[in-house]
MOPAC internal coordinates of N, CA, C and O (Angstrom, degrees):
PM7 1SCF
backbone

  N    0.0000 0     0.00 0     0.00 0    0    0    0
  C    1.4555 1     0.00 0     0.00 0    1    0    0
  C    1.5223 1   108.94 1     0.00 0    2    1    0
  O    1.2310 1   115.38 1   -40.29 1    3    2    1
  N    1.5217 1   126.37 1   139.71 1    3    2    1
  C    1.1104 1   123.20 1   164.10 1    5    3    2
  C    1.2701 1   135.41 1  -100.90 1    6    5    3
  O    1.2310 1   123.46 1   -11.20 1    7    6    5
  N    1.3366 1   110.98 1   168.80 1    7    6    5
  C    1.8468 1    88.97 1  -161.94 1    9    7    6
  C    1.4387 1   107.36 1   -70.20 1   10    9    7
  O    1.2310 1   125.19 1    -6.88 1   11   10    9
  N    1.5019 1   107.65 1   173.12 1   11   10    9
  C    1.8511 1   101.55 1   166.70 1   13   11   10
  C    0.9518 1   124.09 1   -72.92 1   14   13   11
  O    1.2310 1   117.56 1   163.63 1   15   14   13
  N    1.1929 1   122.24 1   -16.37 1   15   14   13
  C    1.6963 1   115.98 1  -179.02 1   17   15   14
  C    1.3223 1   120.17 1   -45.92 1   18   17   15
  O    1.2310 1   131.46 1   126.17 1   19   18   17
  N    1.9551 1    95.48 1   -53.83 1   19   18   17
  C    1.6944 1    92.78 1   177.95 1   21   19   18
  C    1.4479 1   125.60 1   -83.02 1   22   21   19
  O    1.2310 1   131.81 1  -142.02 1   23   22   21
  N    1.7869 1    94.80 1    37.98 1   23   22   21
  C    1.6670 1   106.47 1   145.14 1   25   23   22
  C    1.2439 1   134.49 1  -118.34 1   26   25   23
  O    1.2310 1   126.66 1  -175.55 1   27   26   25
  N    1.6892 1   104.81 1     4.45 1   27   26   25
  C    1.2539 1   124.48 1   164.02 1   29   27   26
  C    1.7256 1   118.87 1   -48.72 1   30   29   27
  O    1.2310 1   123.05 1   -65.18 1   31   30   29
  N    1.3185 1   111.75 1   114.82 1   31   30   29
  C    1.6926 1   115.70 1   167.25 1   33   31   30
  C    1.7136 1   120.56 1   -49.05 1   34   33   31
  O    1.2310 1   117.10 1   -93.79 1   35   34   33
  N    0.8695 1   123.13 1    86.21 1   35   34   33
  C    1.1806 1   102.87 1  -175.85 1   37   35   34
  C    1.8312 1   119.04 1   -80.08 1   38   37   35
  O    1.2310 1   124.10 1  -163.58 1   39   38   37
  N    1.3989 1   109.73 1    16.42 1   39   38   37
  C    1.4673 1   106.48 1   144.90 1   41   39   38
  C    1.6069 1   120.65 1   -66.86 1   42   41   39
  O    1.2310 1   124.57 1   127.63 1   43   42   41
  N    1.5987 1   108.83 1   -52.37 1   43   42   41
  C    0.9849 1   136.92 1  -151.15 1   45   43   42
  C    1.8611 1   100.61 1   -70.63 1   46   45   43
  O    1.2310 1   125.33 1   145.58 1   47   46   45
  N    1.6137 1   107.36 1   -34.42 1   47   46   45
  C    1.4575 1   117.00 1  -148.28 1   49   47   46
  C    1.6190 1   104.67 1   -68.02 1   50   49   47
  O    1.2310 1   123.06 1   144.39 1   51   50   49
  N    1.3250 1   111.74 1   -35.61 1   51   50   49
  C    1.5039 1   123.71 1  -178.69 1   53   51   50
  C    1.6997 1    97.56 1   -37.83 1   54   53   51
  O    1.2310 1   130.32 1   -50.51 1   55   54   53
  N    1.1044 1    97.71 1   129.49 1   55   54   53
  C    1.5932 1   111.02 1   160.78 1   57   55   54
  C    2.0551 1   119.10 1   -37.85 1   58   57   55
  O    1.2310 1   139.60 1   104.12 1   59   58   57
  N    1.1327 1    79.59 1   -75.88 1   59   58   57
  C    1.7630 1    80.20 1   173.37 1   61   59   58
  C    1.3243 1    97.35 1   -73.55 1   62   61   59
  O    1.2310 1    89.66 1   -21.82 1   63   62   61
  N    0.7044 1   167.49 1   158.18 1   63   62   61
  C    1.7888 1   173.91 1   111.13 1   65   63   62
  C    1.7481 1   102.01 1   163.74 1   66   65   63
  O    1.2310 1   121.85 1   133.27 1   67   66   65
  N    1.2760 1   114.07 1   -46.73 1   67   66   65
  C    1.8525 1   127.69 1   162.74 1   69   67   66
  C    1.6669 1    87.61 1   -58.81 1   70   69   67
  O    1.2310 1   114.06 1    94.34 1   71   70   69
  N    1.3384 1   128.85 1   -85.66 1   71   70   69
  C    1.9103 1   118.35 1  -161.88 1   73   71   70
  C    1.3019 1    99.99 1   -52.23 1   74   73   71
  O    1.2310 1    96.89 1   146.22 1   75   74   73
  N    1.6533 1   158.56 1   -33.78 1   75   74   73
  C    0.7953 1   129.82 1  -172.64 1   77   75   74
  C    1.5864 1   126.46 1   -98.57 1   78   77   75
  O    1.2310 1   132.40 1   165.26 1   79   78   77
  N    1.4951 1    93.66 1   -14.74 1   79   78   77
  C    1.9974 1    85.14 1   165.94 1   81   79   78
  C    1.8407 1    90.05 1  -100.64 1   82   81   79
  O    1.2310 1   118.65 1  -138.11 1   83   82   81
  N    1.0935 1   120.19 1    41.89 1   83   82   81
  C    0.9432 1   106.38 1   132.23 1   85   83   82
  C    1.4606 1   124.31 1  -112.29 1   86   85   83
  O    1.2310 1   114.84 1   176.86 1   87   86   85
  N    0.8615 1   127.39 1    -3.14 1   87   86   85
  C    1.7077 1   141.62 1  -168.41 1   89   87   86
  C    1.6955 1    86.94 1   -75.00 1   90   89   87
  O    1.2310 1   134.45 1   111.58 1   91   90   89
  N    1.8223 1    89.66 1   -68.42 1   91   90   89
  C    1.0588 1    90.20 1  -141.21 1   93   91   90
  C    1.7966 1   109.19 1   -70.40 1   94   93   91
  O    1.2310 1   121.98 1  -174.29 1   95   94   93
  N    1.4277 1   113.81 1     5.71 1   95   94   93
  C    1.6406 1   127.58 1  -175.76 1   97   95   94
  C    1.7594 1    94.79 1   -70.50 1   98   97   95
  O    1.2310 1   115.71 1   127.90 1   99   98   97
  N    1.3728 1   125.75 1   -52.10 1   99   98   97
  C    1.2754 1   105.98 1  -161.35 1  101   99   98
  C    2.0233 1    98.91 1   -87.71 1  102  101   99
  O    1.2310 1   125.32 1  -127.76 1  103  102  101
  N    0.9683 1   107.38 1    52.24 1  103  102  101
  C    1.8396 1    97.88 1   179.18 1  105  103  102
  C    1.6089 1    83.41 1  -162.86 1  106  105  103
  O    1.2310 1   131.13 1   -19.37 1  107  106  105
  N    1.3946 1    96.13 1   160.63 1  107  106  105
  C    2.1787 1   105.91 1   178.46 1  109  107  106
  C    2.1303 1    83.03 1   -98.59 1  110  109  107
  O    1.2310 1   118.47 1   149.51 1  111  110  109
  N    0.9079 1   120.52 1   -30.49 1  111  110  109
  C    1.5713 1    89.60 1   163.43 1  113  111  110
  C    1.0929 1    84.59 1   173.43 1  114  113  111
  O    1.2310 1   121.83 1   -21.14 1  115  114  113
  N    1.7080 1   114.10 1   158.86 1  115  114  113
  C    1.5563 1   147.34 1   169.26 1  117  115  114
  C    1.4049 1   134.67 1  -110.67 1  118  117  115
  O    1.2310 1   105.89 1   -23.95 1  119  118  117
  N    1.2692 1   143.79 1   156.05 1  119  118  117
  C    0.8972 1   140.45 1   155.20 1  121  119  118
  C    1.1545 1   136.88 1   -57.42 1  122  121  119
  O    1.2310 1   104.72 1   -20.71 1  123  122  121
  N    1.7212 1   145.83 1   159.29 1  123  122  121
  C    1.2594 1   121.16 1  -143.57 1  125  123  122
  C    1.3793 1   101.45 1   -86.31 1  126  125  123
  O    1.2310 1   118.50 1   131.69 1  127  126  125
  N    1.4894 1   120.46 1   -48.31 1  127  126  125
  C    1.4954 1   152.49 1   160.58 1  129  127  126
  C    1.8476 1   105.03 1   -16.48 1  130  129  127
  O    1.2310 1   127.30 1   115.93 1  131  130  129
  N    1.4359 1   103.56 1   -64.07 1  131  130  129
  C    1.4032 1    92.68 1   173.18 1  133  131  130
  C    1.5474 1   145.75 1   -76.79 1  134  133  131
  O    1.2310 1   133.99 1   145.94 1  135  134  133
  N    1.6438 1    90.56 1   -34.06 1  135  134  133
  C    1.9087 1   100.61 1   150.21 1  137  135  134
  C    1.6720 1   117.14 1   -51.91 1  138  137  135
  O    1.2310 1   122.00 1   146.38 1  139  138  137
  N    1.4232 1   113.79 1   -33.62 1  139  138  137
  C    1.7128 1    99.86 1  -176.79 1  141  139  138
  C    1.6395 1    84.56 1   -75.21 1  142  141  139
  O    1.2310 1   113.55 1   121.60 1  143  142  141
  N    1.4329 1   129.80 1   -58.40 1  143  142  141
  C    1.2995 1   112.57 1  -142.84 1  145  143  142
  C    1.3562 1   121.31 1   -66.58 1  146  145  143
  O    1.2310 1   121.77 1   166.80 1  147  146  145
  N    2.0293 1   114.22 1   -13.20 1  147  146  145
  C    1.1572 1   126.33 1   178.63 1  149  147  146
  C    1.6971 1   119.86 1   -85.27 1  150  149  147
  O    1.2310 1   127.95 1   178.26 1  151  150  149
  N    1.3583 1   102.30 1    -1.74 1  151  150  149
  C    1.5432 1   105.23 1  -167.90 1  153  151  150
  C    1.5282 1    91.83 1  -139.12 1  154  153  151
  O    1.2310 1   116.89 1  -156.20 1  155  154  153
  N    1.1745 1   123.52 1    23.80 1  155  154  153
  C    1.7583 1   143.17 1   163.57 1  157  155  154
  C    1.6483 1   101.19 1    14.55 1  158  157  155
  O    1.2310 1   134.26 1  -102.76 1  159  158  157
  N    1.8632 1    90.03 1    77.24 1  159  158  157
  C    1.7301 1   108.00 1   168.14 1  161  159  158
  C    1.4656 1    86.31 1  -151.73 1  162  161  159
  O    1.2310 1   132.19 1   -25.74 1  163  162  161
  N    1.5936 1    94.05 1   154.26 1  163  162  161
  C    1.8226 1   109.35 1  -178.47 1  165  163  162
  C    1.3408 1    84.79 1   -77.14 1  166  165  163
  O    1.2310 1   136.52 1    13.48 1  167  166  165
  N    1.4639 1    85.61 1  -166.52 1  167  166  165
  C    1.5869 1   117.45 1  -153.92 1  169  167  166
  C    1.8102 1    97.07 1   -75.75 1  170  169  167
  O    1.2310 1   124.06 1   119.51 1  171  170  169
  N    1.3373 1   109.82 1   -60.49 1  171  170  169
  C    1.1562 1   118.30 1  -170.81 1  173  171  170
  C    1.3623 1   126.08 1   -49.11 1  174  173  171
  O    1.2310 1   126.66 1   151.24 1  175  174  173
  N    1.8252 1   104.80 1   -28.76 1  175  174  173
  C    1.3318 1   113.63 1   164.27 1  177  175  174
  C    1.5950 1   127.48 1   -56.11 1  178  177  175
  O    1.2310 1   139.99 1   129.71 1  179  178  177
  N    1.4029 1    78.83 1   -50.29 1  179  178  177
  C    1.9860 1    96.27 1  -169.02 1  181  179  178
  C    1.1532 1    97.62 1   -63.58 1  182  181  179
  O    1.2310 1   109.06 1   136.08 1  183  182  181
  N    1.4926 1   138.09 1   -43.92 1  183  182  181
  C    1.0978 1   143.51 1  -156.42 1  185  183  182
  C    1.3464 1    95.83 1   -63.37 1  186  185  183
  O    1.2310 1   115.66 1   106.11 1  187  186  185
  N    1.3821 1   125.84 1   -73.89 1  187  186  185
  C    1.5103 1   123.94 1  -168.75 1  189  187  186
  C    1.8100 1    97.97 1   -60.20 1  190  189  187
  O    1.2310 1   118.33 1   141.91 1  191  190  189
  N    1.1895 1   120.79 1   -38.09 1  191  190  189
  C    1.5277 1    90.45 1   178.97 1  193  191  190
  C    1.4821 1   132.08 1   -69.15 1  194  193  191
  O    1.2310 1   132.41 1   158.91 1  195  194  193
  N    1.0577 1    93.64 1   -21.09 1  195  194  193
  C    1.7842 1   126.37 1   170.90 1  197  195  194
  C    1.5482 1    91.88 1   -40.36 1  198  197  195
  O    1.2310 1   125.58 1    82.44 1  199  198  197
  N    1.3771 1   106.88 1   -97.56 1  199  198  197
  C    1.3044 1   121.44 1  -163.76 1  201  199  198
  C    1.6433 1   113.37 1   -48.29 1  202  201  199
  O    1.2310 1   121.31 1   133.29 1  203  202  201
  N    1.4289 1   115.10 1   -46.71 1  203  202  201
  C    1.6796 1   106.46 1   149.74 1  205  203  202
  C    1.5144 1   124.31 1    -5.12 1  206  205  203
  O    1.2310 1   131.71 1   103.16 1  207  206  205
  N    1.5053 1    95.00 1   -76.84 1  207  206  205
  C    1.4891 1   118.27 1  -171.73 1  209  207  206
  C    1.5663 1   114.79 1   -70.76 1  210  209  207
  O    1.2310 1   115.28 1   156.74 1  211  210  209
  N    1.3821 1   126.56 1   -23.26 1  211  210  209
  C    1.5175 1   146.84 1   171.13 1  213  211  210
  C    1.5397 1   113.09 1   -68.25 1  214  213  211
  O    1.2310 1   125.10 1   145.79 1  215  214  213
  N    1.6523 1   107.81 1   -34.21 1  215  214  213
  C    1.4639 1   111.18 1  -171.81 1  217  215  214
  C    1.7609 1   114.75 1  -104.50 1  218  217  215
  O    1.2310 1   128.48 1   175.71 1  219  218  217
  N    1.7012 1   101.26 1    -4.29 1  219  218  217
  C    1.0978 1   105.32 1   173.81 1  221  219  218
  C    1.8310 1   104.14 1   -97.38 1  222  221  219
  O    1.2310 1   117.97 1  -176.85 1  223  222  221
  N    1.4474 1   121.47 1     3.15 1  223  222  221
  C    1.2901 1   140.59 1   167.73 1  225  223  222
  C    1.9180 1    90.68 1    81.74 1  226  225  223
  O    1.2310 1   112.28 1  -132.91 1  227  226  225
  N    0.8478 1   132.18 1    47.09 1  227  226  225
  C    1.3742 1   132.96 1   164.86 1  229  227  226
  C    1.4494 1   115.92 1  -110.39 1  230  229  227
  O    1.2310 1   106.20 1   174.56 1  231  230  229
  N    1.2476 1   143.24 1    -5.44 1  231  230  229
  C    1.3600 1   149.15 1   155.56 1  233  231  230
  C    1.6035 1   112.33 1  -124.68 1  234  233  231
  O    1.2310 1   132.42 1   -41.58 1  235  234  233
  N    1.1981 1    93.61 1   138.42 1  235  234  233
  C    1.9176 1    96.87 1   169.39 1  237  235  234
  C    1.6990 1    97.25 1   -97.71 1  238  237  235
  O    1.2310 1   121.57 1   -26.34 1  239  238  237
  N    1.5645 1   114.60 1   153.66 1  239  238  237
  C    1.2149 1   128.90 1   161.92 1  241  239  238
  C    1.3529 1   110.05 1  -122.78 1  242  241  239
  O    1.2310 1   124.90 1   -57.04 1  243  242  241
  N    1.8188 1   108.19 1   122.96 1  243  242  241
  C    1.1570 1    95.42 1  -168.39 1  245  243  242
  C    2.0884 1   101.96 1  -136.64 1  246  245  243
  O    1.2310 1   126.90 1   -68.55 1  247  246  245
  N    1.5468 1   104.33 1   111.45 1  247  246  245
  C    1.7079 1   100.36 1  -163.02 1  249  247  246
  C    2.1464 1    97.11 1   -82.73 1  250  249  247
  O    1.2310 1   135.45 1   -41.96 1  251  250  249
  N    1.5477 1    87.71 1   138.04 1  251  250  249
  C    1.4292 1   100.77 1   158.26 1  253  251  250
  C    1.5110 1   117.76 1  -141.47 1  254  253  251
  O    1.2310 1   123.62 1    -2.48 1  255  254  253
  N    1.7657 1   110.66 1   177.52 1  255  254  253
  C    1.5385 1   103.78 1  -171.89 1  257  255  254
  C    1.6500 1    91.92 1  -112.91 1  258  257  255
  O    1.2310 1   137.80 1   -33.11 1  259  258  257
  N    1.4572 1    83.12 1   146.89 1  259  258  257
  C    1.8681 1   109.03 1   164.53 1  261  259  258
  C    1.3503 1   102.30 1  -122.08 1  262  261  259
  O    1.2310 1   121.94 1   -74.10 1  263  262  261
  N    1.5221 1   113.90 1   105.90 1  263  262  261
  C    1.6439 1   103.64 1  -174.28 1  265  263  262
  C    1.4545 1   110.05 1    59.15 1  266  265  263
  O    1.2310 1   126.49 1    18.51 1  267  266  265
  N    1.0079 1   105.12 1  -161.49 1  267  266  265
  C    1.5061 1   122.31 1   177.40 1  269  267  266
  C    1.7438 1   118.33 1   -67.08 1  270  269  267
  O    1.2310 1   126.43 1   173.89 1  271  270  269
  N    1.5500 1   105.24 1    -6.11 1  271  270  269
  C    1.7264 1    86.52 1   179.80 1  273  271  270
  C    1.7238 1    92.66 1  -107.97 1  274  273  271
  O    1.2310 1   122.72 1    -9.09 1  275  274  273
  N    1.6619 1   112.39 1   170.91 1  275  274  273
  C    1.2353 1   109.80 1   177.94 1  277  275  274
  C    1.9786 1    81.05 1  -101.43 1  278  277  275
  O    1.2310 1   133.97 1   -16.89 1  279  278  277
  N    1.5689 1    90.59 1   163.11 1  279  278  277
  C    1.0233 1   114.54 1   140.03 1  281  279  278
  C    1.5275 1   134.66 1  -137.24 1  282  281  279
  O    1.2310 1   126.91 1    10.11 1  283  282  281
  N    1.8370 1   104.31 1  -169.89 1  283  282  281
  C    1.4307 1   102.60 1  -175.00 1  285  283  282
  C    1.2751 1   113.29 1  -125.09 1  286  285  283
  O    1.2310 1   118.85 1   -26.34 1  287  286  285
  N    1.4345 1   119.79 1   153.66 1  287  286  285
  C    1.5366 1   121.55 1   176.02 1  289  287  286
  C    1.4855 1   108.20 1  -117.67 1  290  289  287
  O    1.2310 1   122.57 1   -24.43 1  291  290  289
  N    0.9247 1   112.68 1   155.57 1  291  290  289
  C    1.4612 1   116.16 1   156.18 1  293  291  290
  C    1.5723 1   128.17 1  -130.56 1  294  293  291
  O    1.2310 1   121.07 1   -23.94 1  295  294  293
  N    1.3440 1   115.56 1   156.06 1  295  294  293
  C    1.8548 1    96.27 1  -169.39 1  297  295  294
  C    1.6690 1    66.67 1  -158.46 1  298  297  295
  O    1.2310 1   131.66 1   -28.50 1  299  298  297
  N    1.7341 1    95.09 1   151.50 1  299  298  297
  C    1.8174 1   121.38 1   156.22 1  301  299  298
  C    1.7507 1    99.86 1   -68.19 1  302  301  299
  O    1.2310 1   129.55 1   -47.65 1  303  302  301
  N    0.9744 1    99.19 1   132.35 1  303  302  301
  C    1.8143 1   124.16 1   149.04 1  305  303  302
  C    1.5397 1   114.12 1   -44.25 1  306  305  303
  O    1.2310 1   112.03 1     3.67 1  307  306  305
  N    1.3262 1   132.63 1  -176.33 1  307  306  305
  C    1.1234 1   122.40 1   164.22 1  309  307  306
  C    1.5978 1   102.11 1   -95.15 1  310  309  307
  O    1.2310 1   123.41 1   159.35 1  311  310  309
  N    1.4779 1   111.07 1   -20.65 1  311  310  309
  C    1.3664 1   109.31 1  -164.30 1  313  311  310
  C    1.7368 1    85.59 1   -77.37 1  314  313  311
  O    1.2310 1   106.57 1   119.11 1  315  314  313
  N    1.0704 1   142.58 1   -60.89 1  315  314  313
  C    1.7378 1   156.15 1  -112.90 1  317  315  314
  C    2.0815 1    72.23 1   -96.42 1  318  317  315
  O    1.2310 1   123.03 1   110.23 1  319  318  317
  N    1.6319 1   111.80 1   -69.77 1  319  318  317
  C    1.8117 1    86.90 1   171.65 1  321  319  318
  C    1.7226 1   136.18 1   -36.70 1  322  321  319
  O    1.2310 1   124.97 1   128.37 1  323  322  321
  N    1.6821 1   108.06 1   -51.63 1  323  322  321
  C    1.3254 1    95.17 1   165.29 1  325  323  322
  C    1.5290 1   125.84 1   -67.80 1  326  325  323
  O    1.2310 1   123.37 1  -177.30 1  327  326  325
  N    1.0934 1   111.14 1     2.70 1  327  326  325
  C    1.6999 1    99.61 1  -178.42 1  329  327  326
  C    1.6240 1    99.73 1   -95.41 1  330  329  327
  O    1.2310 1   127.84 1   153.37 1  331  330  329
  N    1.4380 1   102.51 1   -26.63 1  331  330  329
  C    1.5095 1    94.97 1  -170.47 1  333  331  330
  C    1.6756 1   107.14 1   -71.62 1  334  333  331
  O    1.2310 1   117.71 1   149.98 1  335  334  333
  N    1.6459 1   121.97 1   -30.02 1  335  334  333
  C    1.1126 1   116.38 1   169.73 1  337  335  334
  C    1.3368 1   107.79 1   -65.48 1  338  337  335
  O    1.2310 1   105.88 1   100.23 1  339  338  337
  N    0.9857 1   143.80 1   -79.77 1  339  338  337
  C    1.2701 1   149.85 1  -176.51 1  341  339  338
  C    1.8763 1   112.19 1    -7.29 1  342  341  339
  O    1.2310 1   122.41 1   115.66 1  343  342  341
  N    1.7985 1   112.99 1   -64.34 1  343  342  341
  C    1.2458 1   140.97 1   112.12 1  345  343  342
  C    1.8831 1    96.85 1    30.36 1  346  345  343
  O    1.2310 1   140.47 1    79.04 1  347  346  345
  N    1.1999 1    77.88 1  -100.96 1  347  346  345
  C    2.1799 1   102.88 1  -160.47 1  349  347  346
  C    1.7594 1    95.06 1   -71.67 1  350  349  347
  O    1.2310 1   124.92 1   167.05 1  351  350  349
  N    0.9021 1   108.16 1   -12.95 1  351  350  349
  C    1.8291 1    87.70 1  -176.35 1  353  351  350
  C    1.6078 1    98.13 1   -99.47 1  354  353  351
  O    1.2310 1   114.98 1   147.96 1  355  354  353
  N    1.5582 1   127.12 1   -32.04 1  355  354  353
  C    1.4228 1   112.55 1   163.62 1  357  355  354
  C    1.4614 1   106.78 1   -54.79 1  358  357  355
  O    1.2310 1   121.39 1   131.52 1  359  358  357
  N    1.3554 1   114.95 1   -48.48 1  359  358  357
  C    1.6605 1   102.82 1  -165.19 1  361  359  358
  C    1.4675 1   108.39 1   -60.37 1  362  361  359
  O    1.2310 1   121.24 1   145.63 1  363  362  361
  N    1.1115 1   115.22 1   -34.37 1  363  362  361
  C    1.9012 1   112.95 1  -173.11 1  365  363  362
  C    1.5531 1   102.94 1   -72.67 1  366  365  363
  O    1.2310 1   120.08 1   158.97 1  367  366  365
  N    1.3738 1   117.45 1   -21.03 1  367  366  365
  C    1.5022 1   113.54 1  -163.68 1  369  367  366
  C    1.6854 1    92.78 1   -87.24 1  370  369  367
  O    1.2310 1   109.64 1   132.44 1  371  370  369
  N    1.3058 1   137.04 1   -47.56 1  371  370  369
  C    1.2661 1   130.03 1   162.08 1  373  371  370
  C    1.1557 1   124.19 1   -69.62 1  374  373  371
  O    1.2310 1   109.41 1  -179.03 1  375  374  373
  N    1.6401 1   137.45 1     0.97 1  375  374  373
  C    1.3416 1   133.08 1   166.79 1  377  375  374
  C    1.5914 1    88.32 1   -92.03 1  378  377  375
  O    1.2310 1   109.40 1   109.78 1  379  378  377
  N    0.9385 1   137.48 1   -70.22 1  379  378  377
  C    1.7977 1   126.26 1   176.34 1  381  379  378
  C    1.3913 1   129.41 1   -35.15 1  382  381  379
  O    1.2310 1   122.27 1   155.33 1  383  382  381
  N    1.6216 1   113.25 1   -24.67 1  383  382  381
  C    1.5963 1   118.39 1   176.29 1  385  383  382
  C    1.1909 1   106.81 1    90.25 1  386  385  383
  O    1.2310 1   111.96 1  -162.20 1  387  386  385
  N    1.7626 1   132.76 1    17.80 1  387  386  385
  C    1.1748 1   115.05 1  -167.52 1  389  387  386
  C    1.4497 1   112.71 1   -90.05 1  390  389  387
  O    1.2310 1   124.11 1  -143.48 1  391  390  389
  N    1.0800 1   109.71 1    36.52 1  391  390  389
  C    1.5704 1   117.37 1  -172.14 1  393  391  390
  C    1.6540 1    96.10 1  -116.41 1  394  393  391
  O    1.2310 1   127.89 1   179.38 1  395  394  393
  N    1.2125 1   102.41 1    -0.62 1  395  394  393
  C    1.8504 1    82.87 1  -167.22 1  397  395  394
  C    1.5948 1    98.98 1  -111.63 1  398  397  395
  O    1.2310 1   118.15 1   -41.49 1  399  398  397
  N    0.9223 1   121.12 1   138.51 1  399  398  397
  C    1.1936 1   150.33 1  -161.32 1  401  399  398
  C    1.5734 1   106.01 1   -83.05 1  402  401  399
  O    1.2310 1   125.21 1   -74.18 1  403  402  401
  N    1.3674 1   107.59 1   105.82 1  403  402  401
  C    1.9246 1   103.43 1  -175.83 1  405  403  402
  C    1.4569 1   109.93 1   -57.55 1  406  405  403
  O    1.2310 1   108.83 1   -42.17 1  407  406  405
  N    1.3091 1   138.52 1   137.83 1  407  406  405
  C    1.2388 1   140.17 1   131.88 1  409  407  406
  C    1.3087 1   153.16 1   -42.67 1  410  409  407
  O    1.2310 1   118.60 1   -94.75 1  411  410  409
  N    1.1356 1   120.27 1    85.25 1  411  410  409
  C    1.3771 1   140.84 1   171.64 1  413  411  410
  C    1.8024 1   109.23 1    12.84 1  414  413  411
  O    1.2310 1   118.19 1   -68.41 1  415  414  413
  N    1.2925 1   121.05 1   111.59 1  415  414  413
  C    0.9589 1   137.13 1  -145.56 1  417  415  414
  C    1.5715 1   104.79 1   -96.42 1  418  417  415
  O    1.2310 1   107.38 1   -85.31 1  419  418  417
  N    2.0712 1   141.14 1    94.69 1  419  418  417
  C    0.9569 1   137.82 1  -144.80 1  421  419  418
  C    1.4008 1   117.83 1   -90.73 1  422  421  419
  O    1.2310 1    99.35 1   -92.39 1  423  422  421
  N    1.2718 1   154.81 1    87.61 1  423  422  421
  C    1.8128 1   131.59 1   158.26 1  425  423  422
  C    1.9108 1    98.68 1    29.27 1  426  425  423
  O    1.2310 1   117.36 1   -43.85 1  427  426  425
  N    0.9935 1   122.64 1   136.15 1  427  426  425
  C    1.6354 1   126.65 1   149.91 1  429  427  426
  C    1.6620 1    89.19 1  -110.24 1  430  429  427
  O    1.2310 1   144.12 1   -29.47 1  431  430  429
  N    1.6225 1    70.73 1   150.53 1  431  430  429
  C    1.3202 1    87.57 1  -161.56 1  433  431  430
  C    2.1728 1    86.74 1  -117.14 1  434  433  431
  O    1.2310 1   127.08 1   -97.25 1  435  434  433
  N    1.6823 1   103.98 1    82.75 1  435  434  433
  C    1.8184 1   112.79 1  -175.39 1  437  435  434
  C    1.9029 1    97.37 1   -71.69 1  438  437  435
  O    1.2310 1   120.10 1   180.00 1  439  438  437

């Protein structure tokens, strides 16, 4: 068996890029405004992580108008959801230790 790590996403693993498909995992999609304000990075940040996650096909970006300004949404893919599970069940399987292999259990010798 190998460990979980090397099932870790390493799109996904980045800190901001991990908080925001996670944001955006429990909602079918958000606005751009509230993913920065929920994962507390400016614009410029999210933006490049955004597109990261857009070109690895794990977020859709999708612009519409409110009035006169556009805005932006964002939503997980179906693919960008399974990776994020994939993602969280290595991390729980190495935060639990289930990778480590019990040790052979000896006679005491009282």
């Amino acid at each position: 068996m190998s460990h979980p790590r090397n099932r870790l996403d390493e799109v996904i693993h980045s800190p901001v890029r991990f908080s925001v498909v996670a944001a955006l995992a429990a909602v079918d999609r958000a606005e751009f405004r509230l993913v920065r304000d929920t994962v507390e990075v400016s614009d410029s940040v999210l933006s490049k992580q955004v597109t990261v996650l857009e070109n690895a096909g794990y977020v859709k970006v999708q612009k519409f108008t409110v009035g006169r300004r556009t805005r932006t949404s964002l939503s997980l893919t179906r693919e960008g959801r399974a990776a994020f599970a994939r993602h969280s069940e290595a991390l729980r399987e190495i935060a639990a230790g289930t990778a480590m292999e019990p040790e052979p259990t000896h006679g005491s010798a009282d």
